[in-house]
C-alpha positions in Angstrom: -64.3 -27.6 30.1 -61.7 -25.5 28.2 -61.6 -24.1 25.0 -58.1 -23.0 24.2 -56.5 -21.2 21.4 -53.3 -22.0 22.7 -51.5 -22.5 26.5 -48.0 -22.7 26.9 -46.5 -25.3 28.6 -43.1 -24.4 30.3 -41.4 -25.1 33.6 -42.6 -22.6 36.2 -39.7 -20.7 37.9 -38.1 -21.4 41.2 -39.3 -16.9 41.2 -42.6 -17.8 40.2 -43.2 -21.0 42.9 -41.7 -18.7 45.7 -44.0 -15.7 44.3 -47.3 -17.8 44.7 -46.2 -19.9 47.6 -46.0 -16.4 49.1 -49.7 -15.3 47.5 -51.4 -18.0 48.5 -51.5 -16.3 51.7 -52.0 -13.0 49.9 -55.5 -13.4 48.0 -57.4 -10.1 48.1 -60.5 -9.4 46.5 -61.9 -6.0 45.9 -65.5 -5.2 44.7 -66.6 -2.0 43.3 -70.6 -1.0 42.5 -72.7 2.2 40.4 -72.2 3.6 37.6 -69.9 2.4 35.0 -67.8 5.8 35.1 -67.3 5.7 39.0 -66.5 1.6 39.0 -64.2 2.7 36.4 -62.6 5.2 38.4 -62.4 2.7 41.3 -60.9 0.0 39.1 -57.9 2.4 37.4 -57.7 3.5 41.1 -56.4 -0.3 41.9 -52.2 -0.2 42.7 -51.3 -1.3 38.9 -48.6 -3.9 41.0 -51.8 -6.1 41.3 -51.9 -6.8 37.6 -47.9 -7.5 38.2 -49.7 -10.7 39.8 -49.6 -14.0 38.3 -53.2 -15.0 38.1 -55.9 -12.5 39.2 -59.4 -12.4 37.7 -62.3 -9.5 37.1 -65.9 -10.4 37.1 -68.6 -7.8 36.0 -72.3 -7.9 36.2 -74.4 -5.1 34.9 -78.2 -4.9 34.1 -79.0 -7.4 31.7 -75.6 -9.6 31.6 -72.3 -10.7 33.2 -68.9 -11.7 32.1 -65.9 -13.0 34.2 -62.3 -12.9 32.9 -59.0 -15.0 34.2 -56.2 -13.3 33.7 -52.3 -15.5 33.4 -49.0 -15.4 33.1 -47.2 -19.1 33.1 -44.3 -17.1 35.1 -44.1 -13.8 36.5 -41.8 -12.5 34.2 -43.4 -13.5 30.8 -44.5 -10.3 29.1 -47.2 -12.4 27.6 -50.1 -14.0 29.3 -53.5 -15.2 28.3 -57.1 -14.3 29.3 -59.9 -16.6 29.9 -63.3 -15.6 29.5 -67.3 -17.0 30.1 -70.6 -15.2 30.9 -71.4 -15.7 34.1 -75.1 -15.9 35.5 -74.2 -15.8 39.2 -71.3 -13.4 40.0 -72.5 -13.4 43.9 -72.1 -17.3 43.8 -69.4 -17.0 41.9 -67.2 -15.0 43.9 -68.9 -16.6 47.0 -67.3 -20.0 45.2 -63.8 -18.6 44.9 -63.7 -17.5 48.4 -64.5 -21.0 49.6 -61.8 -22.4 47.5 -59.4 -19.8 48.8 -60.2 -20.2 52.4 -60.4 -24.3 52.0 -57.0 -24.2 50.7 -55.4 -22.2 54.1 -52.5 -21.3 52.0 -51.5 -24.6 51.0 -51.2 -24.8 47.0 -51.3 -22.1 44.9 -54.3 -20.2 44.7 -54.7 -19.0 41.2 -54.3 -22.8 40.3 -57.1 -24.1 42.9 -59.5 -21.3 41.4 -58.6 -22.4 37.5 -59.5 -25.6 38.3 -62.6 -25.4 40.0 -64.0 -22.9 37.6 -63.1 -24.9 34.4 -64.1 -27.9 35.4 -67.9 -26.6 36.1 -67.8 -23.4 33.1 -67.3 -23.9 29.2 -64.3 -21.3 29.4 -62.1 -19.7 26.3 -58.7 -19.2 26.9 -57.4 -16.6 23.8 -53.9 -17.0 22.6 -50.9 -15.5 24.5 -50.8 -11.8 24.1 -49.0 -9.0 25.3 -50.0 -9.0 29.3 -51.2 -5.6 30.9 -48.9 -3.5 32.9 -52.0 -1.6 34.3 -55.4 -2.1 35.7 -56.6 0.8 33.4 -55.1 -1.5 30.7 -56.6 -5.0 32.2 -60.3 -3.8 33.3 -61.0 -0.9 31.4 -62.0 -3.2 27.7 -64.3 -5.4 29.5 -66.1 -2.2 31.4 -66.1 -0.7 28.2 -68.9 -3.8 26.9 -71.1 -2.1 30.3 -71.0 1.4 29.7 -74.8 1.5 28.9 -75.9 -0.1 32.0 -77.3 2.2 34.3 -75.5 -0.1 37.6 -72.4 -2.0 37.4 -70.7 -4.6 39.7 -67.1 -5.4 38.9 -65.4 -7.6 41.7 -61.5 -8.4 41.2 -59.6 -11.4 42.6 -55.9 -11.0 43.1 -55.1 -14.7 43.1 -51.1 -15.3 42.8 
């Protein structure tokens, strides 16, 4: 289930069905654990071309609570996108579940899509209103790690989708 603030709805590009025909056999996930400072570190660290991605998604779990975030851009060259966000209980399963997803769909449709939809249809998810998207992974992680910077141990997985 979806809560949205607002989703445009727009024909995607003949750049942006190319660019995640393409990802859809380029899904990377990195994952990233200790203290807040050094999973920062690692996160900025990320190329900032991966946030240039259509749909990717980061997923944090520190002592007491979890949160996962969607990241989207209808087409890759909207300067706006919207973020998704739900606490999440079970980041291991959860990531476990995207991988499955990814790997069942061997690169057929595109992968940020087959992800969205499994995850909304089993998560009361809130999409905010378009915003300005981030150019950099400094710029796309760094407010949600802020919310675990009292935790003594972080894990913050990302999922470069499409």
């Amino acid at each position: 289930m979806t809560t949205e603030s607002m989703r445009a709805s727009q024909p995607v590009s003949e750049t942006t069905a190319k660019a995640c025909k393409a990802a859809a056999w380029d899904c990377q996930s990195h994952a990233f654990m200790g203290s807040p400072e050094t999973v920062m570190a690692n996160l900025v660290g990320l190329p900032d071309e991966l946030v240039g991605r259509r749909v990717y998604m980061l997923m944090i779990q520190g002592d007491n609570r979890s949160e996962a975030r969607v990241f989207e851009r209808f087409n890759l060259d909207d300067a706006e996108g919207t973020v998704s966000s739900w606490p999440e209980k079970d980041v291991p399963g959860l990531v476990t579940q995207i991988t499955e997803v990814l790997v069942a769909n061997r690169g057929v449709h595109c992968p940020g899509e087959q992800v969205k939809a499994t995850l909304e249809t089993e998560r009361e998810v809130h999409v905010s209103a378009p915003a300005p998207a981030p150019r950099t992974a400094a710029a796309a992680f760094g407010p949600l790690l802020e919310g675990f910077r009292d935790d003594a141990f972080v894990r913050a997985t990302v999922m470069v989708l499409c």
